[in-house]
C-alpha positions as CSV (number, residue, x, y, z in Angstrom):
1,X,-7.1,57.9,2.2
2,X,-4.1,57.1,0.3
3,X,-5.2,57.6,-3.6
4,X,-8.3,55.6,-2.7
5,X,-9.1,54.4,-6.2
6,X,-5.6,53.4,-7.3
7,X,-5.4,51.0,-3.9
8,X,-8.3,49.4,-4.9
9,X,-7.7,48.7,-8.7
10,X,-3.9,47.5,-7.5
11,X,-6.2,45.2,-5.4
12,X,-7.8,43.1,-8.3
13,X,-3.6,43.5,-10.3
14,X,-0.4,40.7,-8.9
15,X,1.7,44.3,-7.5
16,X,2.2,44.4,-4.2
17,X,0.9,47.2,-3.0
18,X,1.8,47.1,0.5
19,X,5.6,46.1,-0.1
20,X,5.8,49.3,-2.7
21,X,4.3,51.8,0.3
22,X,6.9,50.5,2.7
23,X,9.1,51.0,0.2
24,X,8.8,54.5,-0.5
25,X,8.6,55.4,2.9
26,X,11.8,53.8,3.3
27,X,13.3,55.8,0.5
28,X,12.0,59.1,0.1
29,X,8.9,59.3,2.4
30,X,4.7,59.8,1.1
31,X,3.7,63.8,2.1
32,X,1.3,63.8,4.7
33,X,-1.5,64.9,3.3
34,X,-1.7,61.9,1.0
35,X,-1.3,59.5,3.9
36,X,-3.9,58.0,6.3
37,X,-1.7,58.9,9.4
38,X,-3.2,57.8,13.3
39,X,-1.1,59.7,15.8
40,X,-1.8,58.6,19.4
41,X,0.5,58.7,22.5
42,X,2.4,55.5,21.4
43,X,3.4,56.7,18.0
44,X,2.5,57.6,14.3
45,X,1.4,55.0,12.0
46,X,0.5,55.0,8.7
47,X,-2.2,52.8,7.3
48,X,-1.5,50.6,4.9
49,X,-3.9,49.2,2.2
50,X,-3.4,45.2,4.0
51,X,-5.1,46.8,7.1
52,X,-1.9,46.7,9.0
53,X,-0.2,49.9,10.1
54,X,3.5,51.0,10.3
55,X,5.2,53.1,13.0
56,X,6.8,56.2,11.3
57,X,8.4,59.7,11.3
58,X,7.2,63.2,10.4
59,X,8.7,65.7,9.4
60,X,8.5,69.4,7.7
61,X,10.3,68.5,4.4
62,X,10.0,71.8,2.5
63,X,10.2,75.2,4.9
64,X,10.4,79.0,3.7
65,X,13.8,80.6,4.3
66,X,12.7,83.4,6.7
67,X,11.5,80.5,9.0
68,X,14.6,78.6,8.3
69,X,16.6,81.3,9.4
70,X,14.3,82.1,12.4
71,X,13.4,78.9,13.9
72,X,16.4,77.1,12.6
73,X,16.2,73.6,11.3
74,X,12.7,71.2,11.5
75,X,12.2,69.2,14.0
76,X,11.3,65.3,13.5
77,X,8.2,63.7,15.4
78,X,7.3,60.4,16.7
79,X,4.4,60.3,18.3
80,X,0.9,62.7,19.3
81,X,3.2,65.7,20.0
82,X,0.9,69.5,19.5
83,X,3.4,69.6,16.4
84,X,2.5,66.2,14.8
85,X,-0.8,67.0,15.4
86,X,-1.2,70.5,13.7
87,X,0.7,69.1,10.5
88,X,-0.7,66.2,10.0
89,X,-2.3,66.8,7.0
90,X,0.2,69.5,5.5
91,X,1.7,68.7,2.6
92,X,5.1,69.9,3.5
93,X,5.5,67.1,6.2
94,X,6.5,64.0,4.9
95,X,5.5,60.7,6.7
96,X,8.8,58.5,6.5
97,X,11.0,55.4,8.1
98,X,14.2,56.3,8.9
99,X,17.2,55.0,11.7
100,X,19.9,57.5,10.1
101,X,18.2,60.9,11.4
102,X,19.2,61.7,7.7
103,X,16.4,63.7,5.7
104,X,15.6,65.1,2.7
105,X,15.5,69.2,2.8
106,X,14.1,72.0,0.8
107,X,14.5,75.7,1.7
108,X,12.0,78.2,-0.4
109,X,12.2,81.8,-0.8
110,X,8.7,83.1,-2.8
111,X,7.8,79.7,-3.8
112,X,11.5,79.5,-5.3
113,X,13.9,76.6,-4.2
114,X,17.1,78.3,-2.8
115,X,18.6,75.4,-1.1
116,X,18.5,71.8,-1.3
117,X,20.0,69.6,1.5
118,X,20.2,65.5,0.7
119,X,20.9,63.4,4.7
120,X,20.6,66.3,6.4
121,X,20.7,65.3,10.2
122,X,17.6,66.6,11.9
123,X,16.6,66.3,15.8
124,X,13.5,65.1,17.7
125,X,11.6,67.3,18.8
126,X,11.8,67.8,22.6
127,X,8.5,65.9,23.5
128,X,9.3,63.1,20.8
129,X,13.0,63.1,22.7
130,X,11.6,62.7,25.8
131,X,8.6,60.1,25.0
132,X,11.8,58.1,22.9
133,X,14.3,58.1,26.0
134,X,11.4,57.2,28.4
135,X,9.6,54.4,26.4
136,X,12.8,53.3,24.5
137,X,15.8,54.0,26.2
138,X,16.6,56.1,23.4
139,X,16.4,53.7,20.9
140,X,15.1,55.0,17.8
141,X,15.2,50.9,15.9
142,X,13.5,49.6,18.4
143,X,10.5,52.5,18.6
144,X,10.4,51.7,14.8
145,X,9.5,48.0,15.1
């Protein structure tokens, strides 16, 4: 669960907790192993401390420079693909909202940042493509909704 503790004391306080979450993954997206991510055949959602639940994106946010450089550029999931799945929990995913394709990227060499990319247009992975174009008719706004 999503800092457990500090959703319930922003309970009992007038912040909106909900509002700021969507928020943030919005902007720059909540790691995955702090979210409460449900990944079925429809989609990812992230729970949110109302009880309701958001579609979103994941998507390997920090990667080590020999993989970079082997396996070339993340990928970005949608739904229960085997990738989504395995990194579910790891903290270099990010669970986020985006339309753009545009993400955040960090490249590490021995636990050292080397390079830093800001809207960096990543792809779907091929199952996510697939399950997009065959749901959705490619369209990425109206998977989101």
């Amino acid at each position: 669960m999503f800092f457990k503790k500090t959703i319930e004391s922003c309970a009992t306080s007038n912040l909106n907790l909900t509002y700021e979450i969507l928020k943030i993954l919005k902007t720059s997206g909540i790691p995955a192993n702090l979210a409460n991510l449900e990944l079925d055949k429809s989609g990812i959602y992230f729970l949110l401390p109302d009880k309701s639940r958001v579609k979103i994106m994941l998507y390997q946010a920090k990667i080590q420079e020999s993989l970079f450089r082997s396996q070339g550029e993340p990928l970005v999931h949608l739904h229960a693909c085997k990738e989504s799945q395995k990194n579910a929990t790891n903290p270099d995913f990010l669970a986020i909202i985006r339309t753009d394709m545009q993400f955040f990227l960090s490249i590490y060499s021995h636990k050292i940042q080397t390079k830093i990319f800001n809207q960096k247009p990543l792809l779907l992975c091929p199952q996510c493509h697939t399950f997009l174009s065959q749901s959705y008719g490619g369209n990425l706004e109206a998977f989101l909704e």
